[in-house]
C-alpha positions as MATLAB code, in Angstrom:
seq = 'XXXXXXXXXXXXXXXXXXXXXXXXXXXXXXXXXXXXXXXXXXXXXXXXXXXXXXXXXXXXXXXXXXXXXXXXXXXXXXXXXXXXXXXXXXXXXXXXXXXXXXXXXXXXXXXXXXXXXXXXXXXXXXXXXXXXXXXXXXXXXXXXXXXXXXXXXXXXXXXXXXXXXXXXXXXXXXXXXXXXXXXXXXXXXXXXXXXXXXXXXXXXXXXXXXXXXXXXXXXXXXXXXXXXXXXXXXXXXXXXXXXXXXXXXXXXXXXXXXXXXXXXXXXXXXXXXXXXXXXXXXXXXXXXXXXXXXXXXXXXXXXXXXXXXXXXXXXXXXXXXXXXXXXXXXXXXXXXXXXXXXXXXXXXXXXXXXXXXXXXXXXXXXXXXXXXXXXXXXXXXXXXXXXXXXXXXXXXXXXXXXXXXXXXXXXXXXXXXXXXXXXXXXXXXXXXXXXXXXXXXXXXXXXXXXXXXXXXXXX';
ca = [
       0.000    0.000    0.000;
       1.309    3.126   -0.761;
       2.749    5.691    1.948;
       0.158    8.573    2.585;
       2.510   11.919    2.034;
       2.713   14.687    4.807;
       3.407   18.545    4.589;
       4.057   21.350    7.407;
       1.897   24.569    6.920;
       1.922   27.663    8.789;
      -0.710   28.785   10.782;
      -0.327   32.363   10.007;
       0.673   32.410    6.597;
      -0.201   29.134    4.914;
       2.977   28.569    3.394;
       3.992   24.694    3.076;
       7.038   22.883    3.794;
       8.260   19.242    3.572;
       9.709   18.960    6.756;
       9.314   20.746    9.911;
      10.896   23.759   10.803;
      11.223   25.970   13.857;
      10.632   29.136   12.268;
       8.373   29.737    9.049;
      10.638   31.448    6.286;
       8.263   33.465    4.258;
       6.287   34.863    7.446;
       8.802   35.064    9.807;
       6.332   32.972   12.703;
       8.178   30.615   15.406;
       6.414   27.216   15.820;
       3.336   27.912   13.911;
       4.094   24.928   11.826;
       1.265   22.106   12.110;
       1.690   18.932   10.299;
      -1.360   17.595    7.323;
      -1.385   14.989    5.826;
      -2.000   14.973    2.139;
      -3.993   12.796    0.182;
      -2.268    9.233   -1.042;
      -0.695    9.030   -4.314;
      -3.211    8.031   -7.663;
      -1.317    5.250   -9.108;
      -1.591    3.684  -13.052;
      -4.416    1.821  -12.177;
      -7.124    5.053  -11.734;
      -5.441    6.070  -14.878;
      -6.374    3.450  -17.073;
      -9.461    2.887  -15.450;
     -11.145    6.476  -16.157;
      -8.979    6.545  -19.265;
      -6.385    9.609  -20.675;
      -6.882   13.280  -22.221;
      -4.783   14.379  -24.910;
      -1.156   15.037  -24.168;
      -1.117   11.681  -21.977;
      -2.808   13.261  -18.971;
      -6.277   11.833  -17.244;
      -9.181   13.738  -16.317;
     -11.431   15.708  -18.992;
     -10.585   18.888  -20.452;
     -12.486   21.785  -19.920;
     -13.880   24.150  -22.909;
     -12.375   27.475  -23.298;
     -14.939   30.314  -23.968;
     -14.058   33.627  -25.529;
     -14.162   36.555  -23.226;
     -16.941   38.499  -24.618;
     -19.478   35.555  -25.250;
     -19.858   35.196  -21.520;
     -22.987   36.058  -20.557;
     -23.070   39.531  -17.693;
     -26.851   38.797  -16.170;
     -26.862   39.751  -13.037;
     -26.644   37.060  -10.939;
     -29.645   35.697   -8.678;
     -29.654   37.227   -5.469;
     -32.266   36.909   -2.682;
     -32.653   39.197    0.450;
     -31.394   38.293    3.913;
     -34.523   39.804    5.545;
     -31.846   43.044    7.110;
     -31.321   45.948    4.855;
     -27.805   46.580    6.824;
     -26.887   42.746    6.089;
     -27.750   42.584    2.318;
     -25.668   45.931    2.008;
     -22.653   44.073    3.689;
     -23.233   41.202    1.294;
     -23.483   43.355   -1.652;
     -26.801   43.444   -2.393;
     -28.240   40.057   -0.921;
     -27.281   36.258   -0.615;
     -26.067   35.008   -3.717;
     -26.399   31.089   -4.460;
     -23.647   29.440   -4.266;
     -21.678   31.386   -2.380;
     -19.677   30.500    0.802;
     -19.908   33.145    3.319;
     -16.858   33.170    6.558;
     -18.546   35.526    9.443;
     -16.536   36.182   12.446;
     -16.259   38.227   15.752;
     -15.163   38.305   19.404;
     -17.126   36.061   21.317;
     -20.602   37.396   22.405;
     -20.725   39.699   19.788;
     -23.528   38.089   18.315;
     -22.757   35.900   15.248;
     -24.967   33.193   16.225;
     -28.055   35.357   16.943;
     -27.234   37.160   14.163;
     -27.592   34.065   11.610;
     -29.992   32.416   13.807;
     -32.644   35.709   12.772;
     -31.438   35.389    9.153;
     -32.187   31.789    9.162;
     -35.758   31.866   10.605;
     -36.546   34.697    8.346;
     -35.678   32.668    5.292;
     -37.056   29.225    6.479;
     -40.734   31.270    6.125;
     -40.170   30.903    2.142;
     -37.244   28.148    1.887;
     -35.701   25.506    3.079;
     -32.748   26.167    5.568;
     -30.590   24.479    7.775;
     -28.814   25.455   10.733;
     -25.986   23.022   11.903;
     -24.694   23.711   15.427;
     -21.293   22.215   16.766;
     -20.621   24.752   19.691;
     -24.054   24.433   21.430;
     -26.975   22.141   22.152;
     -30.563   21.889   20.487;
     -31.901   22.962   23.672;
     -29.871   26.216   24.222;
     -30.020   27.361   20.375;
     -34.084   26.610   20.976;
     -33.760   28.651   23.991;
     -32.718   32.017   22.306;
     -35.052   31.745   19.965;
     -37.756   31.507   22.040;
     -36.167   34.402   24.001;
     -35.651   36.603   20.948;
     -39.043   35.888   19.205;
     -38.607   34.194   15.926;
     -40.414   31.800   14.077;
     -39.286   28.302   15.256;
     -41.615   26.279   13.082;
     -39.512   25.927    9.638;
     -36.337   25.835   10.338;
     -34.286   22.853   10.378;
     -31.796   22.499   13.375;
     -28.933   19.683   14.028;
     -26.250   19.114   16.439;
     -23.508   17.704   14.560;
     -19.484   18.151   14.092;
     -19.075   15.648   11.623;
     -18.370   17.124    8.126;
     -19.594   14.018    6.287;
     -22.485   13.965    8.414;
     -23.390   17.702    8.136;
     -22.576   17.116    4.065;
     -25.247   13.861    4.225;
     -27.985   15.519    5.843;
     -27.672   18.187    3.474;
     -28.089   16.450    0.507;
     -31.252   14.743    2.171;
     -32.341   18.070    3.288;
     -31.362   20.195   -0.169;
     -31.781   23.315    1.577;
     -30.844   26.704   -0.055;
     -29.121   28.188    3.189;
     -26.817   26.344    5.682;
     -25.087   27.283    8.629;
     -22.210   25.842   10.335;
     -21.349   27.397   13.399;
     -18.632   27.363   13.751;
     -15.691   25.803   11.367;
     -13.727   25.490   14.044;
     -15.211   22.549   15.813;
     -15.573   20.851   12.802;
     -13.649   17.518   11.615;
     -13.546   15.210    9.446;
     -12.808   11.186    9.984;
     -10.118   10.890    7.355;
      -7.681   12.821    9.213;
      -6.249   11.929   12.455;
      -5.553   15.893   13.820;
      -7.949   17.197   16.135;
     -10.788   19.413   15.771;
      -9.592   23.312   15.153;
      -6.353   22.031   13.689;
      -4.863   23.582   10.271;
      -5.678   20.196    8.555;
      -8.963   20.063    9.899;
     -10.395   23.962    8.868;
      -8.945   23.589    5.677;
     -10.264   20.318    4.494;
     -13.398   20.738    5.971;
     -14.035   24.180    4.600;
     -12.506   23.266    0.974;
     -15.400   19.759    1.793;
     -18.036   22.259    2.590;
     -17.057   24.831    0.162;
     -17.287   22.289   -2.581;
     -20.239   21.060   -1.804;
     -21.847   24.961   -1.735;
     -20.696   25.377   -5.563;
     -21.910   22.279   -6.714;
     -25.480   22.406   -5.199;
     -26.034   25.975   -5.334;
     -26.544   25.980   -1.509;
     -25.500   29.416    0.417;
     -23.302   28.256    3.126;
     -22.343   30.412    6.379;
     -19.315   29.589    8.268;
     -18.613   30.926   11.762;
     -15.196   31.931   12.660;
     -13.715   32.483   15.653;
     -10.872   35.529   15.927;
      -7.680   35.653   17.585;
      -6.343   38.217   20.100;
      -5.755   40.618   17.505;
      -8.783   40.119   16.110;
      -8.071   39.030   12.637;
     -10.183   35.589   12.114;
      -8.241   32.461   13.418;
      -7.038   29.544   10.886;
      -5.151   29.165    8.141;
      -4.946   32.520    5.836;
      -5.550   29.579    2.874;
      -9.743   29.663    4.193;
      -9.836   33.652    3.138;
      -9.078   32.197    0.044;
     -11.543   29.549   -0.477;
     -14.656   31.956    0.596;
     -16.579   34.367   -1.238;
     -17.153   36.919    1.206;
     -15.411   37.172    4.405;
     -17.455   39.631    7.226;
     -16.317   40.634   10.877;
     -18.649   41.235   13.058;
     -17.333   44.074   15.800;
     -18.503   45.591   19.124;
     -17.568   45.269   22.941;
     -19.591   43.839   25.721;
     -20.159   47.586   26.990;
     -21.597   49.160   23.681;
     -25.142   48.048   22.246;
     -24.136   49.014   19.028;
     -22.563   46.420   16.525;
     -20.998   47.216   13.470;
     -20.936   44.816   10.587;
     -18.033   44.803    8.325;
     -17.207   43.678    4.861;
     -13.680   42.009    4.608;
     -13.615   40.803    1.273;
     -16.328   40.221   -1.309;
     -16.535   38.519   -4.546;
     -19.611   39.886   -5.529;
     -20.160   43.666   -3.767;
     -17.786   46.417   -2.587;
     -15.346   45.764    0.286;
     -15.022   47.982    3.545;
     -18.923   47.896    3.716;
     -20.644   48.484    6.547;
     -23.758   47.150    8.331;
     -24.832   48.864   11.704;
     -26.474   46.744   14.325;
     -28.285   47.425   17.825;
     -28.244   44.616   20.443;
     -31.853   44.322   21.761;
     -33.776   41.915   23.998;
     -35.221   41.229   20.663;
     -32.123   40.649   19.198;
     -30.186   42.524   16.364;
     -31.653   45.189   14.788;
     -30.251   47.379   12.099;
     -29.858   50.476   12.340;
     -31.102   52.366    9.280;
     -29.727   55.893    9.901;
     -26.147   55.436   11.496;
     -24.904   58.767   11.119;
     -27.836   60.006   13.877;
     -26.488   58.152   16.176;
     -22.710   58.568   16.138;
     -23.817   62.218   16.169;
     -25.824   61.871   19.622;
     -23.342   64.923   20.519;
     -23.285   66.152   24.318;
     -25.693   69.111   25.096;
     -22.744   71.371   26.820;
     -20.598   72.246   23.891;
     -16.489   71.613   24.899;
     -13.517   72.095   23.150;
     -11.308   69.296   21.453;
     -14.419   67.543   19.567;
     -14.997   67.554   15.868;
     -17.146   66.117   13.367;
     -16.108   64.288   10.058;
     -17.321   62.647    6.977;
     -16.221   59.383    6.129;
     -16.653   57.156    3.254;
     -17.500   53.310    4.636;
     -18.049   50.917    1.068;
     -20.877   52.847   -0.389;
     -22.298   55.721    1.773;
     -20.947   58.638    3.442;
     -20.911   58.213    7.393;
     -21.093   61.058    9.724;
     -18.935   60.633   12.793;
     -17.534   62.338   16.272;
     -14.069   62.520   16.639;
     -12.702   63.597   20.418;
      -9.151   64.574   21.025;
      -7.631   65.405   24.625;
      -3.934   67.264   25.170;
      -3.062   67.368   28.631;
       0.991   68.400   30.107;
       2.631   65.215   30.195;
       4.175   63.956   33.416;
       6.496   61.155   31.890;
       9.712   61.802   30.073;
       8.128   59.979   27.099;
       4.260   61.850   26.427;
       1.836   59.266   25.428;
      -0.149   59.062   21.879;
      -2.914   56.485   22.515;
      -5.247   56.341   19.233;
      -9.088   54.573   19.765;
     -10.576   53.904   16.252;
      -7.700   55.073   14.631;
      -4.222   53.807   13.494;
      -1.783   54.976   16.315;
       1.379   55.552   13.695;
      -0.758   57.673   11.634;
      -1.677   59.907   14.791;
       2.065   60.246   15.622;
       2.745   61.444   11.660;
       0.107   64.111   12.067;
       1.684   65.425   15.087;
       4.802   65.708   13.127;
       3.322   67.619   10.585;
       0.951   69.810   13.024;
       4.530   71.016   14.338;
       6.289   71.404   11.220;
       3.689   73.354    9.307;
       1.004   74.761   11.960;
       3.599   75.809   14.785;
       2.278   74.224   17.465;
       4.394   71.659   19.379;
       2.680   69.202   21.648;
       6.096   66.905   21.978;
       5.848   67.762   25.777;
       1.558   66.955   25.885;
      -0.052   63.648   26.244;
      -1.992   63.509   23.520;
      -5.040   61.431   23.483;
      -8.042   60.820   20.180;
     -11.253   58.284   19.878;
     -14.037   57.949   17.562;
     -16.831   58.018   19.048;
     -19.191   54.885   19.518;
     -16.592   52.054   18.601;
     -16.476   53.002   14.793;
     -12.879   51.949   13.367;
     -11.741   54.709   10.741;
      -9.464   52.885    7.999;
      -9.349   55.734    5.369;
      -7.383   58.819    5.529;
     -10.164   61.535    5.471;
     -10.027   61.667    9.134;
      -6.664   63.678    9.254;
      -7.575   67.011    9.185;
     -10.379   66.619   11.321;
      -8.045   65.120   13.767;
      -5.644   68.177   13.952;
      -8.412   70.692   14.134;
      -9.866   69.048   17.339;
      -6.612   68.256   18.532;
      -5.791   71.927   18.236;
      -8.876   73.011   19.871;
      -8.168   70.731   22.964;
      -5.054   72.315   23.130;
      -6.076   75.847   22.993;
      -9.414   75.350   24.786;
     -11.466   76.813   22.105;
     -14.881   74.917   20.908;
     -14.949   74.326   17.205;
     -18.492   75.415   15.748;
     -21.119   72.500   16.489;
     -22.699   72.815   13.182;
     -19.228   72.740   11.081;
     -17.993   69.054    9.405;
     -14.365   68.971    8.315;
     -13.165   66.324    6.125;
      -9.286   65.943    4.074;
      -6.010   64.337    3.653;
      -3.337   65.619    5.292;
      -0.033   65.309    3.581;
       3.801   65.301    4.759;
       4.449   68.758    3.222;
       1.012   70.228    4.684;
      -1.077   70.418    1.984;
      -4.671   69.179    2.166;
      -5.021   66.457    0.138;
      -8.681   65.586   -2.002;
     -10.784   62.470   -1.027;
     -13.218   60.649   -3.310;
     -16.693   61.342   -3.242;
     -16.657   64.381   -1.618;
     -20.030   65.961   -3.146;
     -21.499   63.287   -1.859;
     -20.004   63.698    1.865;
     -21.358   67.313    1.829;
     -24.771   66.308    1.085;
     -25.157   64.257    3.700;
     -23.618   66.852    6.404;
     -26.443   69.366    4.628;
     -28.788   66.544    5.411;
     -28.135   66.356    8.999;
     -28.016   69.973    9.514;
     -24.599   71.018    9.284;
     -23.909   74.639    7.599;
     -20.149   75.042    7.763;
     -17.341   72.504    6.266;
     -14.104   72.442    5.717;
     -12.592   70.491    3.043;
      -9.984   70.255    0.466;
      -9.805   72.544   -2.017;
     -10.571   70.142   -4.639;
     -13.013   68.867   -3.326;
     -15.131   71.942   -3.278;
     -18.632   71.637   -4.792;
     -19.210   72.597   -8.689;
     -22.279   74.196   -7.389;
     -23.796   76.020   -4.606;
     -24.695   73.774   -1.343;
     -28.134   75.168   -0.264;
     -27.790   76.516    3.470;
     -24.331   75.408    3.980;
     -20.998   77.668    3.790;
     -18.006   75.528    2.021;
     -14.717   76.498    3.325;
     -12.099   75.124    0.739;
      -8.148   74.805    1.953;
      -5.170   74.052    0.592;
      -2.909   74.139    2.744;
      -2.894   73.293    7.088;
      -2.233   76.707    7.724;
      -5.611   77.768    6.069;
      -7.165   75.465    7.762;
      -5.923   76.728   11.340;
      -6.767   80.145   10.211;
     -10.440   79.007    9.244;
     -11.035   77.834   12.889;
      -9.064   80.414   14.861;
];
């Protein structure tokens, strides 16, 4: 019989090696190597028996199609039953697709799917696989959150060729496997949560989603960093990858797009946690603006752009004297490196020097800002905290702030203005190329070039 053959992958970077090493050479990683075994050898014998393809090779050949004779439908999507969920998804569950959500425990992935799935067992068939938790305590929050429990299909199972079995008795349109982690699969001899045993279990289930046309949801746990645990190899076998974010102290949950196959990435969904459950949140820019009554100094406003709508947002800054030898810079919602670079430049070009002030900047209400259009709204409440002067309540400032000082242009900036005018903002600053063709009823459009004119704007 021949020798089953064995490879080392890396946990963090999927990179394989023959042997086991120490450290992993293309990621750098110590002992993140974890051992799979690969499947046996085909031998002569399948070969002949399913017979050769041209050029000596088995297997049938597939056609080649010319580019432009492929046909651009749209593709068949169906509605999730959440507005803030088929936005994430790109417009709705597509069939077929295979769907990774993850998030810090109690965040609510599981209620989360477990309302999408009794919403769509009303008008199709669904099935909800459960390896984490009993039938009991998954019939338990439903009862507690409301839902329909009469349709949907529920099953207790951790098996993959079980969960694969009852599905093709079943043939429903949705599954859910929560979560891929606990997962296995009897051919392999690793234990559940294993490299070996996500991969081949989600490339098994994967498989299985393209063949039948079933949408499949697999939970994902995340790591201490909060990037989704496993092998980096599972981002690649999904469709859409989502993260599901909030702390045990906020009821607000945002819902963000990772990667997507068939929408725009960086989406996002907005969620409130409710005795009821979920529920979206249709108008998230009212309540990241739920500003204090008693106006104070070192808060600002900004636009930013999240996948396909503009998103109003609070940003807070504090300077206080520092009484360490090294001042702090602690960034909330923000990337920490990029907060020290705008300090550099606030010195440099806008001559004020806060090396000797702890500086300190959140957004409000847990929102994480990726995209640089948050930099001059930064400095301008960071200067107002400093000098102890309020910044207009009714003004929005939006901009890239460059090494040199000048105010860079973002995209979509019409649109970012028209949703401040919405929400009853009459003063913004912005770039200078960004500044409207046309005239912005009710609302006074301060363009800037450079920092300095922005300073002088707000003094």
């Amino acid at each position: 019989m021949a020798k089953s053959k064995t490879a080392f992958v890396c946990n963090e970077c999927g990179s394989d090696y023959a042997k086991w090493q120490g450290q992993c050479n293309d990621c750098g990683a110590w002992n993140t190597l974890s051992e799979v075994r690969l499947g046996g050898p085909t031998g002569g014998g399948a070969a002949s028996r399913g017979g050769k393809a041209r050029g000596g090779f088995a297997g049938s050949v597939s056609e080649a199609r010319l580019l432009g004779d492929i046909d651009l439908a749209e593709l068949p999507r169906f509605s999730s039953g959440a507005e803030e969920f088929d936005r994430v998804l790109g417009g709705g569950l597509v069939p077929g697709s295979a769907i990774l959500v993850g998030g810090n425990p109690g965040a609510g992935k599981s209620t989360l799917l477990l309302q999408t799935m009794c919403h769509l067992a009303a008008s199709m068939d669904a099935l909800y696989i459960t390896g984490e938790e009993s039938l009991q305590q998954v019939a338990m929050r439903a009862r507690r959150l409301g839902l329909a429990t009469d349709r949907l299909r529920l099953m207790a199972e951790t098996s993959v060729e079980a969960i694969i079995a009852a599905a093709e008795t079943h043939r429903p349109r949705v599954l859910v496997v929560d979560s891929i982690q606990v997962v296995h699969s009897d051919d392999l001899s690793s234990a559940p949560g294993s490299v070996s045993q996500v991969r081949e279990c989600a490339a098994f289930l994967t498989r299985y989603a393209k063949r039948s046309g079933t949408v499949l949801f697999l939970v994902g746990h995340v790591t201490k960093d909060g990037s989704l645990a496993g092998p980096k190899v599972l981002e690649h076998m999904i469709d859409c990858s989502i993260l599901l974010e909030g702390g045990h102290d906020s009821r607000f949950r945002t819902l963000r797009g990772q990667k997507n196959r068939f929408g725009a990435v960086n989406e996002l969904g907005v969620f409130a946690m409710t005795e009821q459950g979920l529920r979206e949140v249709r108008n998230p820019s009212a309540i990241f603006l739920d500003r204090s009554s008693e106006p104070a100094s070192g808060s600002a406003v900004m636009v930013v752009w999240e996948g396909t709508r503009p998103l109003l947002v609070e940003i807070q800054a504090l300077v206080d004297a520092s009484a360490l030898g090294n001042p702090r810079r602690v960034a909330v919602g923000l990337e920490q490196n990029r907060l020290a670079m705008l300090l550099a430049v606030l010195h440099r070009h806008g001559g004020l020097q806060v090396g000797d002030q702890d500086v300190f900047a959140n957004v409000v209400g847990g929102v994480k800002v990726l995209e640089t259009s948050a930099d001059l709204a930064l400095l301008l409440a960071i200067v107002s905290s400093f000098r102890d002067r309020q910044l207009p309540r009714d003004m929005v400032i939006f901009g890239e702030v460059g090494l040199s000082g000048e105010i860079r242009p973002v995209p979509s900036g019409q649109e970012r203005l028209s949703e401040a005018a919405k929400h009853g903002f009459r003063r913004a600053i912005v770039p200078k190329a960004n500044a409207p063709r046309g005239e912005i009823r009710g609302m006074q459009v301060i363009a800037v070039s450079r920092l300095e004119e922005a300073l002088a704007a707000v003094e």
